[in-house]
N, C-alpha and C positions, 0 to 999 in steps of 0.2 A: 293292452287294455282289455280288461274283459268284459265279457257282450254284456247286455241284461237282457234275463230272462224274461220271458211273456209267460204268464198263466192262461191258457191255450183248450178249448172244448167245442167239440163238433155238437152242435143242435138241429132244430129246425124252431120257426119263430111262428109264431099263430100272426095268420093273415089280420091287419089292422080294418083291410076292408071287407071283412065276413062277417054276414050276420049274427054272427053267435061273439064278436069280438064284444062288441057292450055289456051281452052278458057274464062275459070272464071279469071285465071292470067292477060289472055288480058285485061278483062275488068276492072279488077282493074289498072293495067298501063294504060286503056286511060281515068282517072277519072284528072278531074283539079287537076292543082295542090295547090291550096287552099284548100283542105280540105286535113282530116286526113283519109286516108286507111286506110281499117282494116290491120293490118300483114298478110299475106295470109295464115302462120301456125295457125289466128285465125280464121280462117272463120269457120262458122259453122250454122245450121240450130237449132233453142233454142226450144226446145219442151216443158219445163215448167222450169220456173225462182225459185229457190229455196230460195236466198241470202245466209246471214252468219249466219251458224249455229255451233253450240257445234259437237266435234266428236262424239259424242253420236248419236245425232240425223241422221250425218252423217251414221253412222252405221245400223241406222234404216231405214233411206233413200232405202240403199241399200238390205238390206234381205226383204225391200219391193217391190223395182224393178225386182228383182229376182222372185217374186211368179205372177207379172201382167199375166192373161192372153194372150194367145200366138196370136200374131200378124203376119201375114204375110210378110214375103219380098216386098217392094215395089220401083217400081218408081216414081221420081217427074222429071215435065219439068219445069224448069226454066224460065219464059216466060213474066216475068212483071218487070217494073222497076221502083221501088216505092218510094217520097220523101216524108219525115213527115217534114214540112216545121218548127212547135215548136221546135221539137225539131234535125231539123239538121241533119236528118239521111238518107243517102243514103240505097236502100236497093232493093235486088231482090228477086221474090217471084212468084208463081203459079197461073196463071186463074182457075185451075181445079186442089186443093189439092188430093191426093187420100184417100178413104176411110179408110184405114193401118195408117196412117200417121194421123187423124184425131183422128181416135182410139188410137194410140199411146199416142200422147198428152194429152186426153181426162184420159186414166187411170194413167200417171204420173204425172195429175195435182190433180187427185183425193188420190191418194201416197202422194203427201207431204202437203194434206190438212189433210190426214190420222195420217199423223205424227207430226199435231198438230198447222203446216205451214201457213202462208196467202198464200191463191192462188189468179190468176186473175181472175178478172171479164168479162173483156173483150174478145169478141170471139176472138178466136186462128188464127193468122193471120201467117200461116207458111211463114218464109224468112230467108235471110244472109243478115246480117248487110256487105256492102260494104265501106262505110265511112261516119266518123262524122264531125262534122263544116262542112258543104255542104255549103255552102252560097243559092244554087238554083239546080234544079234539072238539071244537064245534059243529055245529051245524048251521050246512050252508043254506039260502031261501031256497026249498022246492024249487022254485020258476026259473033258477041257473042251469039245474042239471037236466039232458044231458047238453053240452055243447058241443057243436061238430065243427073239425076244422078241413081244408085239403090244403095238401103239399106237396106245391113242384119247384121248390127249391132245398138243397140242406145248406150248413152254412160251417167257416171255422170262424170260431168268435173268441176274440182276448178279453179278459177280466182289466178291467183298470180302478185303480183309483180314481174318485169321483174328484172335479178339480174343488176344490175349499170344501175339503172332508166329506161327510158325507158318509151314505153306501156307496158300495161298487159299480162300476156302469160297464156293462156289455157289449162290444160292439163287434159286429161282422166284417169282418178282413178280409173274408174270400168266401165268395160262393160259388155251387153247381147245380146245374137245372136236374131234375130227376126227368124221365123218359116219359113222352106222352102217351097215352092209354089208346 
C-alpha cells in the first residue's frame, strides 16, 4: 500500500499574545478586497519549504531538527511591505533580518538537503505571505508598520486541506524551543 504524502515546511508562527499581533490582524483587514488573504490562523514566517514527503522522511525530518545546533531566541521587526508582482503575492518582511533567524534557516535548509530534499537556491528572504491574487501592491495603514515579533519556538508544520473545501489549513506537528539569551 503506499504511504500518503504530507506537504511538509519549517516556519516560526507570530506569538497570538504579542502586542503587535492585533496589528498584523489590522493589516490583513485593510488589504483590498480583490485579493485572497491569508486565514490569519495561517500566517507564518517559512524558514525552509520542504513539500510532500513519505512519513518516513517526515520522521527523519524531525530527529533532524531536533539535533540543529542551538540558536538563540530572537527578535524580528516587521518593517517592509513587499509585492512579487509574477507571481501575486502580497507579503511583509524585514530591512534588518537578524542573525538567529538567518542561522535558523540556514541549518533547516541544510536538514532537508540532508535528508535527501531539493532545497532552494535562492537567498532566504525572511516574510509572511499576507495575500494571494494581489492584482497590485497596496498600501498598508501607517499605524501597522513596524510590527515586532520574538521567537523561542520554530516549528514543522503540514499543509492540509481545509475539512468542506475551503483554503488550506496549517498546522504544527512538531516543535523545538530555540536557546534562551
Amino acid at each position: 500500500m503506499k504511504e500518503k504524502k504530507q506537504r511538509l515546511f519549517f516556519a516560526l508562527e507570530p506569538d497570538k499574545n504579542s502586542a503587535d499581533y492585533p496589528k498584523l490582524r489590522q493589516t490583513l483587514s485593510g488589504l483590498p478586497r480583490n485579493c485572497r488573504p491569508v486565514p490569519v490562523d495561517n500566517l507564518h514566517l517559512t524558514l525552509a519549504f520542504v513539500g510532500s514527503v513519505a512519513p518516513a522522511v517526515r520522521q527523519s525530518l524531525e530527529r533532524s531538527a531536533a539535533r540543529i545546533a542551538p540558536v538563540p531566541q530572537f527578535h524580528i521587526c516587521l518593517d517592509q511591505l513587499g509585492y512579487w508582482a509574477r507571481s501575486r503575492i502580497l507579503w511583509l518582511g524585514t530591512s534588518s533580518p537578524p542573525p538567529a533567524l538567518q542561522d535558523l534557516a540556514s541549518q533547516l535548509r541544510d536538514t532537508t538537503a540532508a535528508c535527501g530534499l531539493p532545497t532552494e537556491h535562492r537567498p532566504y528572504l525572511p516574510h509572511i505571505t499576507l495575500a494571494k491574487s494581489v492584482p497590485g501592491k497596496p498600501t498598508p495603514p501607517v499605524s501597522t508598520l513596524p510590527l515586532r515579533f520574538h521567537f523561542r519556538r520554530f516549528g514543522l508544520y503540514i499543509s492540509e486541506p481545509a475539512p468542506h473545501g475551503g483554503s488550506v489549513r496549517y498546522t504544527c506537528i512538531a516543535d523545538w524551543p530555540l536557546a534562551p539569551n
